[in-house]
LUMLUM-142767 format. One line per field, with one value per residue: x, y, z of N, C-alpha, C in turn; residue in one letter. Coordinates in Angstrom, 3 decimals. Example, Ala and Ser with C-alpha at 12.3 -4.5 7.8 and 13.67 -1.06 7.14 Angstrom:
<marpas>
nxx: 13.190/12.850
nyy: -5.690/-2.250
nzz: 7.800/7.080
caxx: 12.300/13.670
cayy: -4.500/-1.060
cazz: 7.800/7.140
cxx: 13.200/12.900
cyy: -3.300/0.030
czz: 7.800/7.870
residu: a/s
</marpas>
This chain:
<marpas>
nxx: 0.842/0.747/1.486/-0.137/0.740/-0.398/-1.268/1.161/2.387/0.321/1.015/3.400/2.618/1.137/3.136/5.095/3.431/2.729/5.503/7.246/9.295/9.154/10.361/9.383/7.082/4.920/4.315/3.288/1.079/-0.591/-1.501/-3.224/-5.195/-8.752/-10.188/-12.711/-12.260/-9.772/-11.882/-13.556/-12.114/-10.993/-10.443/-7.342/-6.167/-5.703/-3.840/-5.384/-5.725/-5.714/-4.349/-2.176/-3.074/-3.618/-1.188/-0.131/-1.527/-0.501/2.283/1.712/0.600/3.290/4.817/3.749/3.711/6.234/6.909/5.563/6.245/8.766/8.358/6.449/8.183/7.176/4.569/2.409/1.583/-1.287/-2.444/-0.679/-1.755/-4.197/-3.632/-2.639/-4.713/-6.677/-5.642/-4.563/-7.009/-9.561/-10.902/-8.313/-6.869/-8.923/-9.477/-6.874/-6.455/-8.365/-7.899/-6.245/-6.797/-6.474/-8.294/-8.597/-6.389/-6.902/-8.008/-10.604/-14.086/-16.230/-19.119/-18.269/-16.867/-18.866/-20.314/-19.735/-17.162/-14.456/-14.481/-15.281/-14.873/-14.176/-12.661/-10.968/-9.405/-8.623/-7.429/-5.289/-3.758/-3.205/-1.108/0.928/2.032/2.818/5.016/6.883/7.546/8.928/11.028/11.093/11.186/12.249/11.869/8.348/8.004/8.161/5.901/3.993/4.163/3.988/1.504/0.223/0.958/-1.298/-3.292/-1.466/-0.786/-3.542/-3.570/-2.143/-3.121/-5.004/-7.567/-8.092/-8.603/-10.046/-11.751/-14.682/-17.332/-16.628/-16.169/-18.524/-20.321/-18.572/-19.577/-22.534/-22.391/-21.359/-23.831/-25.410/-27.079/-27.999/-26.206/-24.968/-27.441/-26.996/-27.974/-28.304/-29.451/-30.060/-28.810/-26.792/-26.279/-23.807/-22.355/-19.695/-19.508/-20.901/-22.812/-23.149/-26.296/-26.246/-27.781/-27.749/-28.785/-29.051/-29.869/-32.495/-34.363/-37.564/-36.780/-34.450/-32.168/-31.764/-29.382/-27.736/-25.143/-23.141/-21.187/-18.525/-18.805/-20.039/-18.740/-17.537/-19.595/-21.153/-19.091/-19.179/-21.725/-21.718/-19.499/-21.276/-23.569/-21.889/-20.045/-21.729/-23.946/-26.333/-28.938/-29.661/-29.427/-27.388/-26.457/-24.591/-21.399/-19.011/-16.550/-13.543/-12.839/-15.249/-15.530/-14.668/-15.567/-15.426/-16.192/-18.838/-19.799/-20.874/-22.298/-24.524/-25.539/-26.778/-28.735
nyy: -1.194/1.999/4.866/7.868/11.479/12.849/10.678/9.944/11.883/11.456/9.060/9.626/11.680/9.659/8.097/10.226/10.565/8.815/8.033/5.996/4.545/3.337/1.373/0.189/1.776/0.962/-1.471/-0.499/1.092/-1.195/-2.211/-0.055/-0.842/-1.588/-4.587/-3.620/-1.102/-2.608/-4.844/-2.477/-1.391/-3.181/-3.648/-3.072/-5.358/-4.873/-5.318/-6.385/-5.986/-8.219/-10.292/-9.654/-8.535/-10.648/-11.961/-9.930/-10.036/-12.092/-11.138/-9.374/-10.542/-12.163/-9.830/-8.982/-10.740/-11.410/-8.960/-9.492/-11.315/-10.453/-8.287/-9.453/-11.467/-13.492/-14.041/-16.242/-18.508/-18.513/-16.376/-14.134/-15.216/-14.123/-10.970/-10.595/-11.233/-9.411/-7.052/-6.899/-6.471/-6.142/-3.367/-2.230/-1.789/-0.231/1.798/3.156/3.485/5.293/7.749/8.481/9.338/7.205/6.268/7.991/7.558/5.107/3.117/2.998/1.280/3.671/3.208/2.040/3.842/5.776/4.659/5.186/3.778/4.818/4.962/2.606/0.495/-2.550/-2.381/-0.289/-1.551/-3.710/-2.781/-1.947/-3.911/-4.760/-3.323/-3.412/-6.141/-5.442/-3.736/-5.252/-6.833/-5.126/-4.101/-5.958/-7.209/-4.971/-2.675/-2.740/-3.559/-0.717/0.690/-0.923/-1.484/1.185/1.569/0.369/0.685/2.571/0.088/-1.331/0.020/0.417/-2.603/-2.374/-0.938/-2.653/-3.396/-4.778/-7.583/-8.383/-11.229/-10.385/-12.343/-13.798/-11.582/-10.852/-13.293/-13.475/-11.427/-11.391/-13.311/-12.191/-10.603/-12.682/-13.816/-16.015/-18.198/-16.392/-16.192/-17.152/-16.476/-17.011/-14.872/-13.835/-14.478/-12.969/-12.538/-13.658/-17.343/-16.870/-14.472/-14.087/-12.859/-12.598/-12.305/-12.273/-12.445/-11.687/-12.859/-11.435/-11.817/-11.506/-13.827/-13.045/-10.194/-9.883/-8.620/-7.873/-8.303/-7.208/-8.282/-7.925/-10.623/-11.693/-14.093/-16.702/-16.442/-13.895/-12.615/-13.175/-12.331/-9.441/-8.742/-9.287/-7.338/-5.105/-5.666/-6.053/-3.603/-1.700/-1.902/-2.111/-2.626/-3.286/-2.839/-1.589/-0.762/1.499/1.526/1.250/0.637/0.828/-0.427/-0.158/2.261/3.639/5.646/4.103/1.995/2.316/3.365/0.509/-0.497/1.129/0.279/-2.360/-2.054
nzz: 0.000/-0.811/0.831/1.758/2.029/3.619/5.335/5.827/8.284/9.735/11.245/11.750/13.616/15.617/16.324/17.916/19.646/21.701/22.021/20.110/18.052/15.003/12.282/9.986/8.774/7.709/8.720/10.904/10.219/9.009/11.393/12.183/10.629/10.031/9.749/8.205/6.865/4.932/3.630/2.550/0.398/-0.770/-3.667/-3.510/-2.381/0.962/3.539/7.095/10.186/12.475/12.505/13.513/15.595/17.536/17.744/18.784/21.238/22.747/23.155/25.060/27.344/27.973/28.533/30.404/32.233/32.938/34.423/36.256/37.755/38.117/40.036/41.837/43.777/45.848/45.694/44.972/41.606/41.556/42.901/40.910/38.502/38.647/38.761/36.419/34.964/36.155/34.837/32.504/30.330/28.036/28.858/29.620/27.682/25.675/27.348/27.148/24.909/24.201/25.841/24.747/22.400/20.504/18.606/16.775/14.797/13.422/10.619/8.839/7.422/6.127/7.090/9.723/11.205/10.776/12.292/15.129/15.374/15.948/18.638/19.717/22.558/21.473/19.200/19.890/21.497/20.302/18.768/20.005/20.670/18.253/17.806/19.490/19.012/16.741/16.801/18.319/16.284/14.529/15.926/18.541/22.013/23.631/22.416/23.033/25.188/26.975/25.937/27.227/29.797/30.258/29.694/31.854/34.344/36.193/36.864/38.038/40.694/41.101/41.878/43.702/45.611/46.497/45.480/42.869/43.087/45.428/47.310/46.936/47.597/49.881/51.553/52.321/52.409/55.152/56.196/56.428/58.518/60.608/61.514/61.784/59.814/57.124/55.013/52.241/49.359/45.687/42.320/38.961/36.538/34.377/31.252/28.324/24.940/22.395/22.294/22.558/23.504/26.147/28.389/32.128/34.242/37.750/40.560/44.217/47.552/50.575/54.316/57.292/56.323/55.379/55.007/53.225/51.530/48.045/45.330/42.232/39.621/37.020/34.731/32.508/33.194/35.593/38.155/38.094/37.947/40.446/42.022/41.475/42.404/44.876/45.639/45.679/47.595/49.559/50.217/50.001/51.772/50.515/48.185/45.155/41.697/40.427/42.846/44.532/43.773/45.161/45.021/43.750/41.664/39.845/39.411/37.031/34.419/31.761/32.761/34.268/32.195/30.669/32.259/32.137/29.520/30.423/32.163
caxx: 0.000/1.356/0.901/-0.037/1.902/-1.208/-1.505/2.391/2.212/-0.707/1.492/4.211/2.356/0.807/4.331/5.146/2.276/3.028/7.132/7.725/9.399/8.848/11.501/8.378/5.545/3.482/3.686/2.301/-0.168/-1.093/-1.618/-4.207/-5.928/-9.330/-10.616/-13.689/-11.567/-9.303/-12.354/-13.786/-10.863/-10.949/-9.472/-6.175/-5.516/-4.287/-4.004/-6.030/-4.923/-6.327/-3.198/-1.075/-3.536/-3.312/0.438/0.194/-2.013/0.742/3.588/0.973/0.304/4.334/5.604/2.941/3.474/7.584/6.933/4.653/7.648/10.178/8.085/6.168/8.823/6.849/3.044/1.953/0.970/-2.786/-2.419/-0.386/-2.327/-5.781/-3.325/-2.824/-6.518/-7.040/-4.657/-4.366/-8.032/-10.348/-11.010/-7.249/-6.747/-9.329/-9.392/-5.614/-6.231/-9.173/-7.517/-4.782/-7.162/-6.022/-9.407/-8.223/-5.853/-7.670/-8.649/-12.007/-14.972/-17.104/-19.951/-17.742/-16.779/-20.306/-21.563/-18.762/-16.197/-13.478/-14.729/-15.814/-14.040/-13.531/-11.805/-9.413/-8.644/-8.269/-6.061/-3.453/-2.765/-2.349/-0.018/2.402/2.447/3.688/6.442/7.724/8.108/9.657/12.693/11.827/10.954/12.625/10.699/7.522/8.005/8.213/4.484/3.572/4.158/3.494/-0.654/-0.203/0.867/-2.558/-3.732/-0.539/-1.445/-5.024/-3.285/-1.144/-4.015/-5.566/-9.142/-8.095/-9.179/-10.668/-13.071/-15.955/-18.189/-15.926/-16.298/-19.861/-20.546/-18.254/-20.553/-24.014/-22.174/-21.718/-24.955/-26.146/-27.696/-27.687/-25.570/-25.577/-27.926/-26.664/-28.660/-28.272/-31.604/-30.534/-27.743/-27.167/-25.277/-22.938/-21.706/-17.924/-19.154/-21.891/-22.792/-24.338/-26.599/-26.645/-28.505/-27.410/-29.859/-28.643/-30.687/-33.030/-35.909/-38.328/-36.289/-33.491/-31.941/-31.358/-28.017/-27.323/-23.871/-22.769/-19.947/-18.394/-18.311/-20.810/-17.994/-17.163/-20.969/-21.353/-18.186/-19.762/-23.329/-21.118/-19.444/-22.445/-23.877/-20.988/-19.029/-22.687/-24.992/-27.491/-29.555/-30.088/-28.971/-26.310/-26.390/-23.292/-20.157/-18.041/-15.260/-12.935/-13.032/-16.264/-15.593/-14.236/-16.553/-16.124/-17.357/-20.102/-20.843/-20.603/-23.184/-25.900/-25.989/-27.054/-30.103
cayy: 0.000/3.544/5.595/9.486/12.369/13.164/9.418/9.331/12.729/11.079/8.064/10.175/12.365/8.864/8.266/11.280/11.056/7.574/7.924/4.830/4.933/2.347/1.551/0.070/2.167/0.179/-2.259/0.122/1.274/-2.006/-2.609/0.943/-0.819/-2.513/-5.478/-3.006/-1.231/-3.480/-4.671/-1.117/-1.005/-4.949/-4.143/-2.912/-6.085/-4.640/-6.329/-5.910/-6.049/-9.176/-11.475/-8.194/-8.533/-12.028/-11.918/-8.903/-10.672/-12.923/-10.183/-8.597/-11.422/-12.372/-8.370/-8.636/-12.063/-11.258/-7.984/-9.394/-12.568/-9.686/-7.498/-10.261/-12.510/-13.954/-14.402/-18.008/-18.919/-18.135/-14.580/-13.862/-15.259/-13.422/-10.026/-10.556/-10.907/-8.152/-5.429/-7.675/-6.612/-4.984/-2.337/-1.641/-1.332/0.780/2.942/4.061/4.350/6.298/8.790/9.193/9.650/6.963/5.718/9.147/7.150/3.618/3.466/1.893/1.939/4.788/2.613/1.735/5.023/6.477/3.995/5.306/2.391/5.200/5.118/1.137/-0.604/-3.424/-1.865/0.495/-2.927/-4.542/-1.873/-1.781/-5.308/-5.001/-2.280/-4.001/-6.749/-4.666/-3.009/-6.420/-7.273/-3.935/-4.077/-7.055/-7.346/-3.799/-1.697/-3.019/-3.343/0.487/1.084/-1.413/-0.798/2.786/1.864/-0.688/1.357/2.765/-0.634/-1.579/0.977/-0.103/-3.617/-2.435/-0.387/-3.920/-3.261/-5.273/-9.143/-9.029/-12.315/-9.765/-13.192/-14.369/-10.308/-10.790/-14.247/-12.960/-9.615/-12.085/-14.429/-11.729/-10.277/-13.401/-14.287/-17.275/-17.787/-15.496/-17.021/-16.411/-17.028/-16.478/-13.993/-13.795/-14.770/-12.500/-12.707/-15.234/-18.294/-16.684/-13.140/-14.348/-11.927/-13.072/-11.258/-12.946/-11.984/-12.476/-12.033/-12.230/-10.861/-11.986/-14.519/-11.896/-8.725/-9.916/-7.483/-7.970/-7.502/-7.773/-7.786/-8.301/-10.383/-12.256/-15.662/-16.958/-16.187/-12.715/-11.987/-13.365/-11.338/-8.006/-8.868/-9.655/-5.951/-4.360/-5.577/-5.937/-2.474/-0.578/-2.599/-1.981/-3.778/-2.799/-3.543/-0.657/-0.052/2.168/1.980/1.786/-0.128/1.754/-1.156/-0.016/4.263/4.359/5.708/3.020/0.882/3.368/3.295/-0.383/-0.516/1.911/-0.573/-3.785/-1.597
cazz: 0.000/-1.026/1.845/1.276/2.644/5.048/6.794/7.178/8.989/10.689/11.315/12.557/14.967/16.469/17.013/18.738/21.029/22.198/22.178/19.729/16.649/13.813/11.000/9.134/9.392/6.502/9.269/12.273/9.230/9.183/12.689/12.790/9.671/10.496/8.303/7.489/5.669/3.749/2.490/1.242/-0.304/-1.629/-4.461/-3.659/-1.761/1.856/4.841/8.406/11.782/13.215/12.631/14.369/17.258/17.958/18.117/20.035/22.754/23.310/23.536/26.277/28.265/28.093/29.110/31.635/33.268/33.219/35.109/37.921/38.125/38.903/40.966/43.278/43.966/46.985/45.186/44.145/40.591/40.985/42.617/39.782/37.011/38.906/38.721/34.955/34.171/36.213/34.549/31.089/29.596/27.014/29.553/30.354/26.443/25.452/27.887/27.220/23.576/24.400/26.480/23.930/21.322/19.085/17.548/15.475/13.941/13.126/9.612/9.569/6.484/6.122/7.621/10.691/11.305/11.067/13.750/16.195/15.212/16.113/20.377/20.211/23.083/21.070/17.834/20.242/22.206/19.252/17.691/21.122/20.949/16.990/17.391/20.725/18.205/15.414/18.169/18.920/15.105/14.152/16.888/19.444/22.977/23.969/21.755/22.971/26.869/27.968/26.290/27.705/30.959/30.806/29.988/32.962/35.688/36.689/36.862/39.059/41.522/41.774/42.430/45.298/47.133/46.862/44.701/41.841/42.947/46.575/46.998/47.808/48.196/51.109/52.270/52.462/53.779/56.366/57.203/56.721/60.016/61.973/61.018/62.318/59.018/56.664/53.855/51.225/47.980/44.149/41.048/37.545/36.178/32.863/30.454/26.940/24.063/21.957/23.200/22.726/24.267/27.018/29.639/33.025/35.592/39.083/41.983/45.634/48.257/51.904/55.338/57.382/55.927/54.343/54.914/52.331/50.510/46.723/44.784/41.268/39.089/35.729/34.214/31.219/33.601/36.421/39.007/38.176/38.300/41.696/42.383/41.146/43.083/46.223/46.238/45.431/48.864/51.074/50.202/50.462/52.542/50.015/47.132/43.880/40.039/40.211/43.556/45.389/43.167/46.772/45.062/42.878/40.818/39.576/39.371/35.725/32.887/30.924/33.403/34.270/30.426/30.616/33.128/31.665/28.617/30.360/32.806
cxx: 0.880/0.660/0.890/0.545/0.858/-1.560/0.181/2.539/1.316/-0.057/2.916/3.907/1.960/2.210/4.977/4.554/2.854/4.995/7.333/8.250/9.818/10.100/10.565/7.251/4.495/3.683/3.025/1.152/-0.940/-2.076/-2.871/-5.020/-7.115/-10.192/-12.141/-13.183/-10.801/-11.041/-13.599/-13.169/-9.722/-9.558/-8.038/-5.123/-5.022/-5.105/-4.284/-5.501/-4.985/-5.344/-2.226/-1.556/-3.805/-1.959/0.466/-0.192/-1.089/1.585/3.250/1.306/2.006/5.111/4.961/3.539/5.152/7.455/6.288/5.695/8.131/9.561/7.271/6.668/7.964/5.312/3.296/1.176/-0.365/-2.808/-1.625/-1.101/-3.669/-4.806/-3.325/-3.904/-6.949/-6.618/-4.509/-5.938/-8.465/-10.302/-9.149/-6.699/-7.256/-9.517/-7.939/-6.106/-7.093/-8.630/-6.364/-5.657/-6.822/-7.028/-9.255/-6.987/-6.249/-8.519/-9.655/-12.823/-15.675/-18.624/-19.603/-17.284/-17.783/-21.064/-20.502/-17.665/-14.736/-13.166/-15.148/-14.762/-13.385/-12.452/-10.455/-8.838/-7.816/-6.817/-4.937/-2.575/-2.494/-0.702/1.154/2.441/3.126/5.113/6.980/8.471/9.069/10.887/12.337/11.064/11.336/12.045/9.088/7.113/7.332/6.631/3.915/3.002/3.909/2.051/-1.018/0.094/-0.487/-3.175/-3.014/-0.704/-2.397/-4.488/-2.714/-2.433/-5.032/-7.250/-9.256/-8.759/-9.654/-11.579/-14.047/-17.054/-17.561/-16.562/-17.981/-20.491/-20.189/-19.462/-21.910/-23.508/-22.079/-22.568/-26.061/-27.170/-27.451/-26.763/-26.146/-26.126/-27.526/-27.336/-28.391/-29.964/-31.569/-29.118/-28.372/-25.903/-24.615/-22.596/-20.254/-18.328/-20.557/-21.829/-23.756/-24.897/-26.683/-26.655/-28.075/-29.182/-29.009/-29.625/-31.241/-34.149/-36.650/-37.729/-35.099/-33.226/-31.227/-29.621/-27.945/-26.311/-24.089/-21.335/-19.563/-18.530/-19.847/-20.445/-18.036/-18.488/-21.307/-20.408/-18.748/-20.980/-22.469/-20.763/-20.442/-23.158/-22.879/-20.348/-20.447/-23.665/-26.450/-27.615/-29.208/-28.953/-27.412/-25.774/-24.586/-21.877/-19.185/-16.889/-14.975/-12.791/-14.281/-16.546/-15.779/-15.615/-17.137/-16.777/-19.104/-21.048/-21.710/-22.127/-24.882/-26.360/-26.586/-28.269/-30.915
cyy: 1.248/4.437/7.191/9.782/12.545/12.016/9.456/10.129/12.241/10.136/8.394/10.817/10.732/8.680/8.754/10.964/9.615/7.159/6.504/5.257/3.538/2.635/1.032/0.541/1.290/-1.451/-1.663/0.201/-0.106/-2.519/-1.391/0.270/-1.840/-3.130/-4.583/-1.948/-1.537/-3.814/-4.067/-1.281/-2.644/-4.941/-3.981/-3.790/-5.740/-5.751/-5.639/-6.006/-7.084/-10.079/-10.459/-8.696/-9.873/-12.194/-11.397/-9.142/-11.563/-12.436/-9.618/-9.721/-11.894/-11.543/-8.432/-9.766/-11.819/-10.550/-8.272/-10.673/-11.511/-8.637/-8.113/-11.125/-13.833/-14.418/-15.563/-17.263/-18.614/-16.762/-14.030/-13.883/-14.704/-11.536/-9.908/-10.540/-9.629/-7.013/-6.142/-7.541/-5.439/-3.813/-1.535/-1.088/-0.548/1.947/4.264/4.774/5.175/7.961/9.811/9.477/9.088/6.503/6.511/8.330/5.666/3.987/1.940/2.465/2.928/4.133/2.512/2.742/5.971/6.171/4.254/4.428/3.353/4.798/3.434/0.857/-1.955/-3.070/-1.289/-0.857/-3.760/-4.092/-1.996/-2.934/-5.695/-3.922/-2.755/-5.628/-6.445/-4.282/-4.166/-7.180/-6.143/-3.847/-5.012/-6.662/-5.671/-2.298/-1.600/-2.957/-2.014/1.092/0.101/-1.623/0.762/2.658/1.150/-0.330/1.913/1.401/-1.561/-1.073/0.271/-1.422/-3.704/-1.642/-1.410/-4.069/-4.232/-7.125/-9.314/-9.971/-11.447/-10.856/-13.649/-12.833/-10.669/-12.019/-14.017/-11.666/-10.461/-13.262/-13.389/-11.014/-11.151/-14.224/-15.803/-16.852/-16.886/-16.647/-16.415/-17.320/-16.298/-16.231/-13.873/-13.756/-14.333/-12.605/-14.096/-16.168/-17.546/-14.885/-12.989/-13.989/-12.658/-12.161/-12.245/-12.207/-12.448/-11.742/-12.579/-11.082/-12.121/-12.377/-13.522/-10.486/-9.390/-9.292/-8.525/-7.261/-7.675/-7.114/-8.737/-8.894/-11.590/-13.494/-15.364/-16.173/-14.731/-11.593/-12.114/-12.367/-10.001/-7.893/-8.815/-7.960/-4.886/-4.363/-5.497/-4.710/-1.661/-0.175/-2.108/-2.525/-2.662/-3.554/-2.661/-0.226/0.079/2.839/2.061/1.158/0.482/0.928/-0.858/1.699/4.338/4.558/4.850/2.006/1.302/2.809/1.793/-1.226/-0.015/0.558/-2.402/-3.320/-2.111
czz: 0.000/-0.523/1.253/2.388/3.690/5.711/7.048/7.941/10.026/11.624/12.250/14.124/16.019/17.175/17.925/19.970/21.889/22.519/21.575/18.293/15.915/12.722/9.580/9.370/8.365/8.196/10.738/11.429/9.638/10.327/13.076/11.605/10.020/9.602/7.750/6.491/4.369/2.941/1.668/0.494/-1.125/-2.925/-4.655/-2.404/-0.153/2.982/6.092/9.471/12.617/13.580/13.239/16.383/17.816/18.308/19.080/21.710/23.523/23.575/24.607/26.854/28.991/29.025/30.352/32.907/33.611/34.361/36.134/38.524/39.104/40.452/42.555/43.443/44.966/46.541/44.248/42.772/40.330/41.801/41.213/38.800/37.342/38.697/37.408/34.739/34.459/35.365/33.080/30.520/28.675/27.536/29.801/28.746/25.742/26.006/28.290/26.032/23.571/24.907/25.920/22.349/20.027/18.452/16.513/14.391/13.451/11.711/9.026/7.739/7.212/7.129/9.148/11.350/11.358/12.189/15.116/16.699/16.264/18.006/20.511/21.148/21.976/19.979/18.584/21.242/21.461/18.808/19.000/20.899/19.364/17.251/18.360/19.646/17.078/15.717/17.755/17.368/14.448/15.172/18.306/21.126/24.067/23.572/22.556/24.250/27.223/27.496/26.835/29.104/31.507/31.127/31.283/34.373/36.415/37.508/37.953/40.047/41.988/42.713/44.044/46.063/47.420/46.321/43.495/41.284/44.098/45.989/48.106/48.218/49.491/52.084/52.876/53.041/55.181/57.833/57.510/58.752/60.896/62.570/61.998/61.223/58.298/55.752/52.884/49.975/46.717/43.212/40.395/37.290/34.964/32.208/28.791/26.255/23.223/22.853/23.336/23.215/25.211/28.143/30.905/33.737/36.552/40.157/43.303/46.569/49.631/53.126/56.229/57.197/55.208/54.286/53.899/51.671/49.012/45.992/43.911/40.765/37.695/34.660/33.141/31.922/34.937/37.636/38.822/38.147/39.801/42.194/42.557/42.495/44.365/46.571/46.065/47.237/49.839/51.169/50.752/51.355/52.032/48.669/45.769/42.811/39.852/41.525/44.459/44.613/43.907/46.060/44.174/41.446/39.623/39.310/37.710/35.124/32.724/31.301/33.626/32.769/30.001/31.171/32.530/30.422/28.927/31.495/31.708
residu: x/x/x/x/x/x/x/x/x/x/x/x/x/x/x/x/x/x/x/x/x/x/x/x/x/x/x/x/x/x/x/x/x/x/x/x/x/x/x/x/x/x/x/x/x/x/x/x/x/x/x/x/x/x/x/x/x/x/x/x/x/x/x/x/x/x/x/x/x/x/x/x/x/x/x/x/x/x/x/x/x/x/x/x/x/x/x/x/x/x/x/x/x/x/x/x/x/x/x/x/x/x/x/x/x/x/x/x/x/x/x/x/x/x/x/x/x/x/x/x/x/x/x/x/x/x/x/x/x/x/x/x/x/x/x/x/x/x/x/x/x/x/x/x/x/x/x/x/x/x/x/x/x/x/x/x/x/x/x/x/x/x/x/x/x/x/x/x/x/x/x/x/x/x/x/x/x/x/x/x/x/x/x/x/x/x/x/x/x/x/x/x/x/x/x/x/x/x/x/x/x/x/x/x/x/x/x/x/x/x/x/x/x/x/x/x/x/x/x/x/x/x/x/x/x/x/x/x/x/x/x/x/x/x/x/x/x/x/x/x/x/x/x/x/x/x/x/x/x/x/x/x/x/x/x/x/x/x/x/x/x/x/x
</marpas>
């Protein structure tokens, strides 16, 4: 593809903004290009980002899992691999490129771009982990690290003031015993979506006998719904579908945003 003088300027400033510099930009290009474009643009053969961002998920998961080796010498195998999920997601990816404004550089069809392709979570998620895959092919494991770790500090933070994996169901059985109550109850109320992007709601209820208060949460797994429903009641000591927000886990926007769309 024969880039114009106004995308490599475009291609440059991304550069800039992000402190990386490319010796192939037709392969960063690549890496901002999303298969709704290639095929607008069918006939001049180019290539999408998808095989970038598959790589790239693996160069993440790698930079990530090194850096929590060196820094928690002393944490077992499954705190670790619950710190990676935490700080290793959609949310931790779009909400950099969001803030850096790169959906401005993601070249998307006219269709995809009309329906707000530029702000989708998934597309600017998509696009980070094409583009730390592109890094790692353009100069290697050194290139690719220091953004890496720059978008993951926030998320490191959260980890150390300790918000990032409490077992809020343990928190909350705990508060129902000394409460004096029974166990807390969780049910699933309604499961949406694909089999490969299936959202749950589950309800807790804990109290006593007819005074039970209600809780509901929302999450890609059974567990991480019960999770949600759990700090909902134990951080606020109150019911509802949304109710409190006490865990910082739960402040951002995009979660906010995240939220409004499944009321």
């Amino acid at each position: 593809m024969d880039l114009s003088a106004e995308r490599i300027a475009k291609i440059k400033e991304l550069q800039q903004k992000l402190n990386i510099s490319f010796e192939d930009i037709e392969l960063l290009n690549r890496a901002l290009t999303h298969k709704s474009y290639a095929y607008e643009h069918r006939q001049q053969n180019l290539q999408h980002n998808e095989r970038l961002e598959f790589f790239g998920d693996a160069v993440l998961k790698l930079i990530v899992s090194e850096h929590l080796l060196r820094t928690y010498p002393e944490s077992d195998e499954g705190v670790l691999t619950k710190i990676r999920a935490a700080v290793v997601s959609d949310n931790t990816l779009a909400s950099f490129a969001k803030k850096q404004n790169l959906g401005e550089y993601l070249l998307m069809s006219h269709n995809e771009e009309k329906t707000g392709g530029a702000k989708r979570k998934s597309n600017l998620a998509n696009m980070m982990e094409a583009l730390l895959g592109a890094l790692y092919l353009d100069g290697g494991l050194a290139k690719a690290k220091p953004l890496i770790l720059e978008f993951l500090k926030l998320e490191m933070v959260r980890h150390e003031e300790g918000h990032l994996f409490r077992d809020h169901k343990s928190s909350l059985q705990e508060m129902a015993q000394q409460e004096g109550w029974g166990l807390p109850e969780y049910k699933v109320i309604n499961e949406e979506g694909p089999d490969h992007r299936r959202v749950f709601w589950v309800q807790v209820k804990v109290g006593k006998s007819l005074r039970k208060v209600k809780a509901e949460g929302m999450g890609k797994t059974k567990k991480d719904a019960e999770q949600r429903a759990a700090v909902y009641r134990a951080v606020t000591g109150q019911g509802g579908k949304f109710a409190g927000l006490g865990s910082s886990i739960f402040k951002g926007k995009s979660w906010q945003r995240q939220q409004r769309r499944y009321r």
